[in-house]
N, C-alpha and C positions, 0 to 999 in steps of 0.2 A: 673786526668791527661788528659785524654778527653775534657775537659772544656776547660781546663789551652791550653792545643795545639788550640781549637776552637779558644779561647780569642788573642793566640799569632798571629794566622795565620787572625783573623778582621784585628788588628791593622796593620799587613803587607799591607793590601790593601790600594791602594788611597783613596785619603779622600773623594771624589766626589761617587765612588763604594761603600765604605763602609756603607755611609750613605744612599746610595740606596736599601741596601740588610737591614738596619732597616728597612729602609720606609716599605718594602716587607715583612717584619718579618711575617711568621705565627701565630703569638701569640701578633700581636698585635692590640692592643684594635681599631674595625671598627666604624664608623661614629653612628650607634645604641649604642654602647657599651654608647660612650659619650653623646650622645642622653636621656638613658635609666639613667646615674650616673650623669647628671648636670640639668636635667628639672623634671617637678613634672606635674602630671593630663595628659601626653598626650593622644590625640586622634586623631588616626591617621585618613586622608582623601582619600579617594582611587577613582582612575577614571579621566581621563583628558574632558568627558564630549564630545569624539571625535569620538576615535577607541576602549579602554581599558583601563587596569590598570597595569602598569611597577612592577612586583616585583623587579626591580632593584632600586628603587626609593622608598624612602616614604617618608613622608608629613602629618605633624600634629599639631593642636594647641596646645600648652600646658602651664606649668606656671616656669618662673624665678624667685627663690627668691621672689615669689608671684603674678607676674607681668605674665599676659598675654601676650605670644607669639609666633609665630609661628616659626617652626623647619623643614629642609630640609635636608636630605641625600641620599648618595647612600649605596645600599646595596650590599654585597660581598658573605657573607654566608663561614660557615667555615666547612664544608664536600663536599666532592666531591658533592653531589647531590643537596646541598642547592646553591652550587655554579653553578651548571648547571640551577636551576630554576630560579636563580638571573641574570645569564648571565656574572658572574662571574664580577657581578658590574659594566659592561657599561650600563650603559639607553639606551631605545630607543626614538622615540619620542615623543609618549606618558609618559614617563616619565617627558620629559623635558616641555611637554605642563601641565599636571600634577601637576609638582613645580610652574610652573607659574600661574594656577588658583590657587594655594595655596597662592602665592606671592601676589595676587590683592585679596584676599578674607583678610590678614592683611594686605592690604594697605586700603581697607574698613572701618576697624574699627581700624585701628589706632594702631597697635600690631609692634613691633619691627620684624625682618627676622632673623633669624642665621641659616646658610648651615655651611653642616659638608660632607668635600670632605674625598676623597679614592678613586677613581677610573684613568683607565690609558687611558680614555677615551672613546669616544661615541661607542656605538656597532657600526661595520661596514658593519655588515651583508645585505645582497640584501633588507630581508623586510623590515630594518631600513629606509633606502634608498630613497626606493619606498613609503613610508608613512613619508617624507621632514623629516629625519634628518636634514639636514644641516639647511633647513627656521625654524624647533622646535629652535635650537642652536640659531639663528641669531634673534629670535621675543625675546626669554630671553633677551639676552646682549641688545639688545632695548630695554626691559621692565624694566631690573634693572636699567637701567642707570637714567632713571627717576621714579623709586617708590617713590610714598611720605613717607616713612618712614624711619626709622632705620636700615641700615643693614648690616653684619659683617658674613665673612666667613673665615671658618678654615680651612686650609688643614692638614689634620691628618695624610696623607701615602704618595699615589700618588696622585699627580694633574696633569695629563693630554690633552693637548691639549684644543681645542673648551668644550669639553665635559666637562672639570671641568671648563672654564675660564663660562660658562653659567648657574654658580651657583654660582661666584665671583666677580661680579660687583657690589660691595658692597663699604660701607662706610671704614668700616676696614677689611683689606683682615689680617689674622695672618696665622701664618704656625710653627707647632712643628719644632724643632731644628732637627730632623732626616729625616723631611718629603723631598719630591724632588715637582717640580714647572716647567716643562718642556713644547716644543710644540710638542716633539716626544720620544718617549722612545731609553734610550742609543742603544740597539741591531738593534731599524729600522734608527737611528743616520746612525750607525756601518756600515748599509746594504746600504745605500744610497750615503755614503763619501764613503767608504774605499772598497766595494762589501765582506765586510767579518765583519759579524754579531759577530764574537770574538773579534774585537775591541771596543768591548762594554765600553770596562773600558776605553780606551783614549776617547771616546765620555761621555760618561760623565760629563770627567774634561772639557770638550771642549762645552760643551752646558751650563755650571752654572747655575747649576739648584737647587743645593740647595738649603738651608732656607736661608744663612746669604747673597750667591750672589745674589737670590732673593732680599732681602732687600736691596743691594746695587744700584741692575738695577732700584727702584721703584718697585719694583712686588707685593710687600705684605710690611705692615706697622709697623709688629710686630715680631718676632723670639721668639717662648714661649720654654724656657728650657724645656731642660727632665732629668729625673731621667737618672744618669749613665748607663749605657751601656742601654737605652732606655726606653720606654715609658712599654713594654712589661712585663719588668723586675719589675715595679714597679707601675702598671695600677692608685692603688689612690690616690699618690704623683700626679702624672701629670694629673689624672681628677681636683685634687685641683688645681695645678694651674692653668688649664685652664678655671677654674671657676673663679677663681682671676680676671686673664684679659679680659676676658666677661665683668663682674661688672664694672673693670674700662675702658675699649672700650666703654662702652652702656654710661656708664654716658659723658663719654665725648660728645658724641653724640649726646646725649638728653640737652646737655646744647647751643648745636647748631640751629639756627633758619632753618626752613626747604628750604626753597629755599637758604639760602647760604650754608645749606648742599649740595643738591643737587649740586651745580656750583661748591665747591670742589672734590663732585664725578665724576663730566666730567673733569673736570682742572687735575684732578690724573689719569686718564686713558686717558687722549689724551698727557699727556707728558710720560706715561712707558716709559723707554726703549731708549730715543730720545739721539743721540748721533750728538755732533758740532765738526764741526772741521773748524779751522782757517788756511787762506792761508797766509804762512809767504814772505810779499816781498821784493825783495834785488834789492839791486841799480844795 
């Protein structure tokens, strides 16, 4: 009877809310999980070679379907205390410098990228700060835009702001069908328009951030189903398909020559988003 009322009172919510308290599901499968159930041999790399090493962040080569590649996420942690050593999945800049020597070490040898988001954006915190968050964020989306290689990034939950867009400048961006793709989360939305952080649920429908308005704006190239009532509910249905669409994202990819990959990865992120409007003239 608990379930059944749970289940009645989802469905009540907006569509844009409901699919946000998926994204946020505690039970559901983080950036490792998919990491750990779609690649084989990793080995993870630690250290940005600067200040330290992000447990928010990790970074490792490993093997696709046999195929040498490197793999990129953030890390969230699912106890309070895993989540305080993680920082409850924002990076700081050492993480983001981190991914990035990750990213030029397979642009080296010629290995495919796949990032695997969850996170609701950069830690904000003074140290971050003070050791160039913002130039970590901005040397990435410079570096991905031009990697010589193959690269495809998933948003699994949250994708927020700089912080997740600096790990998605990729050849194929996909996003689960529950995930959100936002530049601010609905509550600081709520706090900024409305000065009342409980309009969370009209700022949601109001920012479209889902998977499928996502895909409408240009934001992401892909919309990967999920098992009914979530990814959560049914973790190896939607590891499977998200291995499905890897296979066939990558191949398409690798059927592409590398500089006219690259010139449809700038040509797709210099038009996101871009909106015309025509002036209608009357006699």
């Amino acid at each position: 009877m608990i379930q059944m009322a749970e289940q009645d009172a989802a469905t009540a919510l907006p569509e844009a809310w409901r699919r946000t308290e998926l994204a946020r599901h505690p039970d559901r499968p983080y950036p490792m999980d998919f990491i750990e159930a779609l690649f084989t041999d990793f080995s993870e790399i630690h250290g940005d070679r600067n200040f330290g090493d992000d447990p928010a962040m990790t970074c490792g080569m490993a093997k696709f379907h046999g195929r040498p590649v490197m793999v990129i996420g953030n890390l969230k942690g699912r106890t309070l205390k895993e989540r305080v050593t993680r920082k409850f999945g924002q990076p700081e800049p050492e993480g983001y410098r981190k991914a990035l020597r990750a990213m030029k070490i397979a642009e080296k040898f010629g290995h495919p990228v796949f990032t695997f988001l969850d996170l609701a954006g950069a830690n904000p915190g003074v140290g971050a700060e003070e050791r160039g968050q913002g130039e970590a964020i901005a040397r990435n989306l410079l570096e991905m835009s031009r990697l010589r290689v193959p690269t495809i990034a998933t948003v699994t939950g949250e994708g927020g702001s700089g912080g997740a867009l600096a790990l998605a400048v990729a050849d194929r961006v996909l996003m689960l069908e529950n995930a959100i793709y936002t530049v601010i989360s609905p509550e600081g939305c709520a706090s900024i328009m409305w000065k009342d952080a409980s309009k969370k649920q009209q700022a949601a429908a109001a920012l479209r951030y889902t998977a499928f308005s996502a895909k409408d704006l240009g934001c992401v190239d892909d919309v990967l189903t999920e098992p009914e009532g979530g990814t959560h509910l049914d973790p190896a249905a939607a590891m499977a398909m998200v291995d499905e669409k890897l296979r066939y994202h990558l191949a398409q990819i690798d059927a592409t020559p590398i500089d006219q990959l690259l010139e449809q990865r700038y040509t797709k992120f210099r038009n996101i988003a871009q909106f015309y409007t025509t002036t209608v003239q009357t006699d």
